[in-house]
C-alpha positions, 0 to 999 in steps of 0.5 A, a space after each residue: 522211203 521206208 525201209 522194211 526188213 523180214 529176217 527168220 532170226 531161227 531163236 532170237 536169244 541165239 540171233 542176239 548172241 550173233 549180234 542182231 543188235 549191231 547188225 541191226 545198227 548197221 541196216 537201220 531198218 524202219 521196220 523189222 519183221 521177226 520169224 522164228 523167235 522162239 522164246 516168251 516175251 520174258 525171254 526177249 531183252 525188249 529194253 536192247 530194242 528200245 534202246 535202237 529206237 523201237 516199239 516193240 510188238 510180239 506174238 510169241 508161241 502158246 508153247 515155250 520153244 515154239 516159233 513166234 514173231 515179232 515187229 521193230 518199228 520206229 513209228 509208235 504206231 503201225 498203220 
């Protein structure tokens, strides 16, 4: 079974700050899906993510503060 999660983080610099990382230790999600980033990928500690296990993949906004989303997923390779 896969476990799939979307969560609207409203800024994931605030959401980090919340402790998105532990809560996602808790939920051990397959895949978590991200609205509202918020933030340029220069903003985003992609190295806390990858430390959980995942790959990382962003679209973030062309205007900085915009909404934005991203993709965790512990395959390599999304199908």
């Amino acid at each position: 079974m896969i476990k799939i999660i979307s969560y609207n983080v409203n800024g994931i610099r605030a959401a980090e700050n919340k402790g998105l990382s532990t809560w996602m230790q808790t939920e051990n999600p397959d895949i978590l899906c991200l609205q509202e980033l918020k933030a340029q990928p220069d903003q985003i500690n992609m190295a806390l993510y990858e430390s959980l296990g995942y790959h990382c993949y962003w679209h973030t906004a062309e205007k900085k503060g915009y909404s934005g989303v991203g993709l965790l997923s512990k395959q390599n390779q999304i199908m």
